[in-house]
N, C-alpha and C positions, 0 to 999 in steps of 0.2 A: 702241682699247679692245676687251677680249673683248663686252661688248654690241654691237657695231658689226659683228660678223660671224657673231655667232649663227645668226640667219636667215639667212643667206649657206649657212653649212657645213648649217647642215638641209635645206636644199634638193639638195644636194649626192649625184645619185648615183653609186654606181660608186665611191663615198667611200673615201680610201684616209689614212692618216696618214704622215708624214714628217719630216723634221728637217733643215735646213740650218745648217751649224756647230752653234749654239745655239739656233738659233728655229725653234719647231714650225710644221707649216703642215699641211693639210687640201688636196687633191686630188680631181677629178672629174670632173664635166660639170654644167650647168645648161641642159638643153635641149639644144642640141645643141654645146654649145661648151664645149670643156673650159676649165679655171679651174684656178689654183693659190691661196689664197685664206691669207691671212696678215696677223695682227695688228705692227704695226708697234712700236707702242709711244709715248705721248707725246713730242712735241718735236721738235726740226728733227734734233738727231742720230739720234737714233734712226728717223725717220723716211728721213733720207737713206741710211741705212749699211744698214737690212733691203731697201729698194728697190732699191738698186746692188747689193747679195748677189743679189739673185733673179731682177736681169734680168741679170747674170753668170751666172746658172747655168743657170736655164730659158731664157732668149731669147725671152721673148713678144712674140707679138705688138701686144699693146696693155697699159697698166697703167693699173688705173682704181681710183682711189681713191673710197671710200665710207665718211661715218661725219659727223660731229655737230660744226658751230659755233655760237659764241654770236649771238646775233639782237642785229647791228650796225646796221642800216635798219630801221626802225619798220616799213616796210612787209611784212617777214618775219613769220611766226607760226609756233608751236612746231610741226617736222613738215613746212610748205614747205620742198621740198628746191631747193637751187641746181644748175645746171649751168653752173659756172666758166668764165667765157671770158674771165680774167684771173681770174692767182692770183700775189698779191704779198708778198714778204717785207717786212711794215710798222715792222723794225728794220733796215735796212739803207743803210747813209748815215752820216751822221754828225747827233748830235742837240745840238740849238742851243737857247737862251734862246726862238727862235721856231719851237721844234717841229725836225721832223726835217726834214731836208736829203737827199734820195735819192739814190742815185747808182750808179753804176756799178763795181763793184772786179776787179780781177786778178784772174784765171780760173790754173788749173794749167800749161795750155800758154802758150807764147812769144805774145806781143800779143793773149791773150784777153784779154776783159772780159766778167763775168759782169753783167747785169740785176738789178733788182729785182722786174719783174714778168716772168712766162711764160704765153702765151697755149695752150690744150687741141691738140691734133692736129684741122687743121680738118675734117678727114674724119669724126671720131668727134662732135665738136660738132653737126655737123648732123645725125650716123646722131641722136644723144641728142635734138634738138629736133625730131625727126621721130617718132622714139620715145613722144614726149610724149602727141599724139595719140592711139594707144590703152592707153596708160597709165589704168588706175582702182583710186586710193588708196584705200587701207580709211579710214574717218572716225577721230577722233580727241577725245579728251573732254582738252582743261585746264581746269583753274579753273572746272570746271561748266560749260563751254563745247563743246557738241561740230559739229565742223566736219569738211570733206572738205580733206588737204591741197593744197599748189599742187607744180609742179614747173614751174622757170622760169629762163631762163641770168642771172647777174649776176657778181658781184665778188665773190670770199676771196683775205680778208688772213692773212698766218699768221707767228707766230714764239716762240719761247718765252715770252710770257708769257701766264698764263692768266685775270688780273684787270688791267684797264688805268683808270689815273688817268681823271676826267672832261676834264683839258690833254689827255692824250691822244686822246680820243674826239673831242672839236672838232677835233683837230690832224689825224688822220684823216680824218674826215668833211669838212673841209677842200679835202687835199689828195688824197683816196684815194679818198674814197663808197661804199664797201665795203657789201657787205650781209652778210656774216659774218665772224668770226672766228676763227680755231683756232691750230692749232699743230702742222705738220706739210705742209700741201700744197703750200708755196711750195718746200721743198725738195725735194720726192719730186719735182715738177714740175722741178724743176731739174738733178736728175738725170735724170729721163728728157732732159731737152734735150739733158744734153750728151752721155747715152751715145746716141742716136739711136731712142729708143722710146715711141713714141705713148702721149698719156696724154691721160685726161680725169677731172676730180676732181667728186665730187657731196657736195655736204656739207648735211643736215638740220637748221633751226634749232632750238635746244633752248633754255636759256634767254640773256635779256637779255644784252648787253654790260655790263661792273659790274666795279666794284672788287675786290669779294669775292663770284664766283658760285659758291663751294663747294655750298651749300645749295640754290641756283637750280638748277645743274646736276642735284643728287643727286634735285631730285624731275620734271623733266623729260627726264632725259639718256634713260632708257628709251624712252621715247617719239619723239626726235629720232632716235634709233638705228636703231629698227626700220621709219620710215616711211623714210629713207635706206638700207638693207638693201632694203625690198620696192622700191624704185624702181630697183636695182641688178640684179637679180634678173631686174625685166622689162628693162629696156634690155640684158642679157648675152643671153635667151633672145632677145630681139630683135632683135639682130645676130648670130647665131646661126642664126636664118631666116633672114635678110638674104643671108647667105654660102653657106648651103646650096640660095637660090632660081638660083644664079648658073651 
């Protein structure tokens, strides 16, 4: 979503614009580390087909995904951002009278098999929980509540749907225990797998997991956005030092 990268491209000096095929993108440095920074677009398609365009054409060296799941684990609050170290496509299998059935399917090349779940680039997972450390979130007011938020590794689930039955949410929670939801990382992540490029996904809870979070979303989504944005911001400029101490 364009909220999700706002703060990203404001940050952004040395800011240049550009266009690949169809999809505009915003160029620069954040500190010392240049960034090519681009809106995907909802869902696993969209999500897979702008990330294999642009690591076709740039070659970078890492792709890091940033921007806003539903709060799947009670223990999330609007604003704690995740650093994914398992991000799983939670439609993929075959779905049974007892929920879904996971499994493994045919990859493009001769005797692949593609996964359901992909684990972050473990180089980048640890730069990101090292990161953490001097990481300090700006506070955050929901529902008259205002709090400093968290930033902490767990579980995103992702796949096209954006409201999921309460069978489904047992059926997950279940077999998955996920602490977010979305619609877009299990596949970016899968691409990066199989074209060979480091990835690590940070995703901010916004609201609840729910049947119909149209409304839940529209009055949290800002808020999930921006506090996953500024946590992006510092782990880029952070590994950014990191490289340049070297």
């Amino acid at each position: 979503m364009p909220s999700e990268v706002r703060l990203i491209n404001e940050r952004l000096t040395g800011r240049r614009e550009g266009k690949l095929e169809c999809f505009p993108y915003y160029q620069g440095r954040i500190g010392k580390q240049k960034v090519v920074v681009a809106v995907t677009g909802v869902g696993v398609t969209n999500g897979a087909m702008v990330a294999a365009l642009f690591i076709h054409h740039f070659q970078p060296t890492e792709l890091i995904v940033s921007g806003t799941g539903s709060r799947f684990n009670p223990r999330i609050r609007t604003g704690d951002t995740i650093i994914s170290k398992k991000t799983i496509h939670h439609a993929a299998g075959t779905l049974t009278a007892k929920g879904m059935i996971y499994r493994k399917v045919r990859g493009p090349l001769p005797n692949q098999m593609t996964h359901w779940a992909y684990p972050p680039d473990a180089k980048l997972f640890k730069i990101a929980k090292a990161a953490v450390k001097s990481y300090e979130p700006e506070s955050v007011t929901v529902d008259g509540n205002t709090y400093t938020p968290s930033v902490f590794p767990g579980v995103v689930s992702a796949s096209d749907l954006f409201g999921v039955s309460q069978a489904k949410i047992n059926d997950m929670r279940k077999k998955l225990n996920p602490d977010i939801m979305e619609m877009e990382s299990a596949a970016i992540a899968q691409v990066c797998h199989q074209l060979g490029t480091p990835h690590v996904v940070f995703r901010a809870g916004s609201n609840r997991t729910q049947v119909n979070p149209g409304d839940a979303y529209r009055k949290v989504g800002q808020t999930a956005a921006s506090a996953a944005a500024r946590w992006t911001i510092h782990f880029v400029n952070y590994l950014g030092e990191l490289r340049s101490a070297k």
